[in-house]
C-alpha positions as CSV (number, residue, x, y, z in Angstrom):
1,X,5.6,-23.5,2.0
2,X,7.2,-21.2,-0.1
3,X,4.9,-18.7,-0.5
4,X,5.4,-18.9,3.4
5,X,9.1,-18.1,3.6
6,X,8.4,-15.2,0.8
7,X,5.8,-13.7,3.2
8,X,8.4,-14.1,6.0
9,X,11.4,-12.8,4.0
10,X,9.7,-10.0,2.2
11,X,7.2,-8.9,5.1
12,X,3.5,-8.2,4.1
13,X,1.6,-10.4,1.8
14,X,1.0,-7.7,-0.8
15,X,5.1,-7.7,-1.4
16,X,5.0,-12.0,-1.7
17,X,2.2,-11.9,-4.0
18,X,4.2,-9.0,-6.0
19,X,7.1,-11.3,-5.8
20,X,4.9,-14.2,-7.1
21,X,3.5,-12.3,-9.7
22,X,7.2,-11.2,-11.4
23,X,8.0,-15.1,-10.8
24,X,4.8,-16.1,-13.3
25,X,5.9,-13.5,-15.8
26,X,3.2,-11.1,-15.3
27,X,3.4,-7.1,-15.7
28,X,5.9,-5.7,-13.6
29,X,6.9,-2.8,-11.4
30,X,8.7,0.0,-13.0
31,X,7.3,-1.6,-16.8
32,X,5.4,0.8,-19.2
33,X,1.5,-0.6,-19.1
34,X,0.9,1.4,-22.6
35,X,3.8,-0.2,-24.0
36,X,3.2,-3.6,-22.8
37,X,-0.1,-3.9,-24.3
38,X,1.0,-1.8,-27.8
39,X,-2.4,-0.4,-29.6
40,X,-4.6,-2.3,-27.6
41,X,-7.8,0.2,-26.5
42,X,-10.2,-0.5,-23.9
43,X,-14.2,0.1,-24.1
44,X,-16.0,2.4,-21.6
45,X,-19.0,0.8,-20.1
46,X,-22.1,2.4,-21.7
47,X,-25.6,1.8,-22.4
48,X,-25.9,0.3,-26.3
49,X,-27.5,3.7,-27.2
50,X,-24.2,5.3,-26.0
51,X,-22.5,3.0,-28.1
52,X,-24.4,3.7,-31.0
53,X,-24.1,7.5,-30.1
54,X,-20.2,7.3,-30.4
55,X,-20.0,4.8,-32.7
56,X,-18.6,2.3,-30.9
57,X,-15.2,4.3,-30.1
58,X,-12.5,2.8,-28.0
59,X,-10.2,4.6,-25.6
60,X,-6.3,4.1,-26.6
61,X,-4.4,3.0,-23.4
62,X,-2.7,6.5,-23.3
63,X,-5.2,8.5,-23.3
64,X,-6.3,6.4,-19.8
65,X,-2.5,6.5,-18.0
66,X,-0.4,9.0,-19.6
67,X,0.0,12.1,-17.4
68,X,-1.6,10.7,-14.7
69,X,-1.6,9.0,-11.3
70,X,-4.7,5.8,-11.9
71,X,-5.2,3.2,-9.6
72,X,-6.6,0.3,-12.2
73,X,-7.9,-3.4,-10.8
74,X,-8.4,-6.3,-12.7
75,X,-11.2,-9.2,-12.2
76,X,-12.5,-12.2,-13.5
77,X,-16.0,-11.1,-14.8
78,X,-19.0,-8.9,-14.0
79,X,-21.9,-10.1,-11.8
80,X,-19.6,-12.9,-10.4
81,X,-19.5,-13.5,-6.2
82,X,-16.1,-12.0,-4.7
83,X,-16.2,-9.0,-8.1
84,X,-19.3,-7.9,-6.9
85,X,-19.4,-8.5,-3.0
86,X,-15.5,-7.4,-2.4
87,X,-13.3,-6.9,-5.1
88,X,-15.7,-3.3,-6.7
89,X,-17.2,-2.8,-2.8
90,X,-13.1,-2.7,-1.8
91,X,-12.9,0.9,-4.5
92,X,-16.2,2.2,-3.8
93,X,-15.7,2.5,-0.1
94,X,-12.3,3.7,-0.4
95,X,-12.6,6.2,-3.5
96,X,-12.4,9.5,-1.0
97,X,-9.0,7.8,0.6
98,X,-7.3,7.4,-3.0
99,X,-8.6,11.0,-4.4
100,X,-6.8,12.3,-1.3
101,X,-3.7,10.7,-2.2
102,X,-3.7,12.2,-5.6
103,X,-5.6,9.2,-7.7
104,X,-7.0,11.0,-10.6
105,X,-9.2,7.9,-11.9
106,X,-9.9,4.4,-10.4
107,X,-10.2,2.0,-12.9
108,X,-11.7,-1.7,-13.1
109,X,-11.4,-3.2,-16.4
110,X,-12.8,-6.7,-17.1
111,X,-13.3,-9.1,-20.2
112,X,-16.6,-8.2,-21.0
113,X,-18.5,-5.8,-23.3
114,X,-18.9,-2.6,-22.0
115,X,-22.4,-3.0,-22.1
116,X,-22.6,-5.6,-19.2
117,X,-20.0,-3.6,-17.6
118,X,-22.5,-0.8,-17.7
119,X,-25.3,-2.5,-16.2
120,X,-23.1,-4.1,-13.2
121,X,-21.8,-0.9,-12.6
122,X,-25.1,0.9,-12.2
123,X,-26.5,-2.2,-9.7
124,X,-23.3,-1.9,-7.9
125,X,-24.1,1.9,-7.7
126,X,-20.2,2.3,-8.3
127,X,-20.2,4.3,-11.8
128,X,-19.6,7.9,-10.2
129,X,-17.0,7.0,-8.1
130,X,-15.2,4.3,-10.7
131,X,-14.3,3.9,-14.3
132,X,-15.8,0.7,-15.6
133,X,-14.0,-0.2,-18.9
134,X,-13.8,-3.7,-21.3
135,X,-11.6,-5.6,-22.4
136,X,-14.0,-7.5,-25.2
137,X,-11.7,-9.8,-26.8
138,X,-9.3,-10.1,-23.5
139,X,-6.1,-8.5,-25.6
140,X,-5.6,-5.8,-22.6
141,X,-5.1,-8.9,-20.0
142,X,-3.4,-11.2,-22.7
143,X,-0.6,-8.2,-23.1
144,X,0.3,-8.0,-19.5
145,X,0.5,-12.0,-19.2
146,X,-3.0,-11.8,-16.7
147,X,-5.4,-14.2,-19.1
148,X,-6.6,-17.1,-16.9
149,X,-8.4,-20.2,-18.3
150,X,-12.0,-20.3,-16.4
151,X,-13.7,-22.7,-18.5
152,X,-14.6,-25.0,-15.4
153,X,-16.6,-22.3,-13.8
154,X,-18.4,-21.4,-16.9
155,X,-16.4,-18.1,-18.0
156,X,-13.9,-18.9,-20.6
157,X,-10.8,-16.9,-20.8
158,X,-11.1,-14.1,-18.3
159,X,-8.5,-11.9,-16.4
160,X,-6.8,-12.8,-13.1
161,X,-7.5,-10.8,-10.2
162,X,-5.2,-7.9,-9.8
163,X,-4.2,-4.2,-8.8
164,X,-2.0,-1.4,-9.7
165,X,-1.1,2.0,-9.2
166,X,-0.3,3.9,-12.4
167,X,1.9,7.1,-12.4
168,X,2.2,8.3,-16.1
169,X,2.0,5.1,-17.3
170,X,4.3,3.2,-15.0
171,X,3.5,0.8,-13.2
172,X,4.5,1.5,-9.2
173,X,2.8,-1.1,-7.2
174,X,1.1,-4.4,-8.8
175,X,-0.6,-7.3,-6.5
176,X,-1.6,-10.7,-8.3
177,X,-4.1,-13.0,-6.4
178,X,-2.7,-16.8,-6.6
179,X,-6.4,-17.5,-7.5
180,X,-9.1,-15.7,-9.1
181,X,-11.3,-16.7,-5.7
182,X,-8.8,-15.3,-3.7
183,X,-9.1,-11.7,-2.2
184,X,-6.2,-10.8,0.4
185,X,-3.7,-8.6,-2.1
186,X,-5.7,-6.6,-4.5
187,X,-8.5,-4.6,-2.7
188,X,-8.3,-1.1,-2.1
189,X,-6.9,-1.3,1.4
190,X,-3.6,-2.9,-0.1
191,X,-3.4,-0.4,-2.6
192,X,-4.0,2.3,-0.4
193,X,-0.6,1.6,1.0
194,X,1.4,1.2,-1.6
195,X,0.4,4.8,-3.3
């Protein structure tokens, strides 16, 4: 019921589930992301010899966000059903829209190793268009408030299912699904209009 009289009062369900999201304590529009999650790095998917190659390197949150426009989605885990059949699809399908609206990377960031990442994005066919990074030990998503608890389904602590557009590092748009099986706010299509 509420969630019905936010839609109403704010208009679109992207702005309700933004309105939801500040409600829960999560990230916010107009907050730093590098400064939310202070000296937390993310790890590029990569094959293991890649990893071994560059010894295992991480990439600091600035180096990702400052000086440029990202789009970056969160989800609950690689290889799982809405990730893989709408959530990544949502990007792929829509990276020509964003690169004409000045997007310099599209992100997806997940708590996995970048190695599973890797392989997910390569049967997804997705890696040229988007960035896959980790977020091994789930600090990135623990920082912005987005850990969920998906022990019954067999995946620990994971993120939630999210978007945001990035502009130097702060945040302009940021969708929250109420549930990591929902998919209505943080697809492409949403972001698309909020860029």
């Amino acid at each position: 019921m509420a969630s019905a009289l936010a839609r109403r009062a704010i208009g679109s369900p992207a702005a309700a589930a933004a309105l939801w999201a500040a409600s829960r304590g999560f990230a916010s529009v107009g907050s730093d992301i590098v400064s939310a999650a202070p000296g937390v790095s993310l790890q590029k998917a990569r094959s293991w010899d890649e990893g071994v190659a560059t010894k295992f390197s991480t990439t600091p949150l600035k180096d990702i966000f400052h000086g440029k426009k990202v789009v970056i989605f969160g989800l609950p885990g690689a290889y799982t059903g809405v990730c893989s059949q709408s959530h990544v699809p949502s990007y792929k399908n829509n990276i020509d829209k964003l690169k004409a609206k000045g997007i310099n990377s599209v992100i997806c960031v997940a708590v996995n190793d970048p190695y599973v990442l890797n392989g997910w994005a390569e049967k997804l066919q997705a890696k040229d268009a988007i960035e896959f990074y980790g977020d091994l030990d789930g600090s990135f998503h623990k920082s912005l408030d987005l850990e969920i608890d998906l022990s019954a389904a067999l995946l620990g602590r994971r993120s939630h299912r999210w978007s945001a557009f990035v502009d130097d590092g702060k945040i302009k748009a940021f969708n929250v699904e109420k549930a990591p099986s929902e998919f209505k706010v943080s697809g492409a299509e949403v972001i698309l209009d909020q860029i």
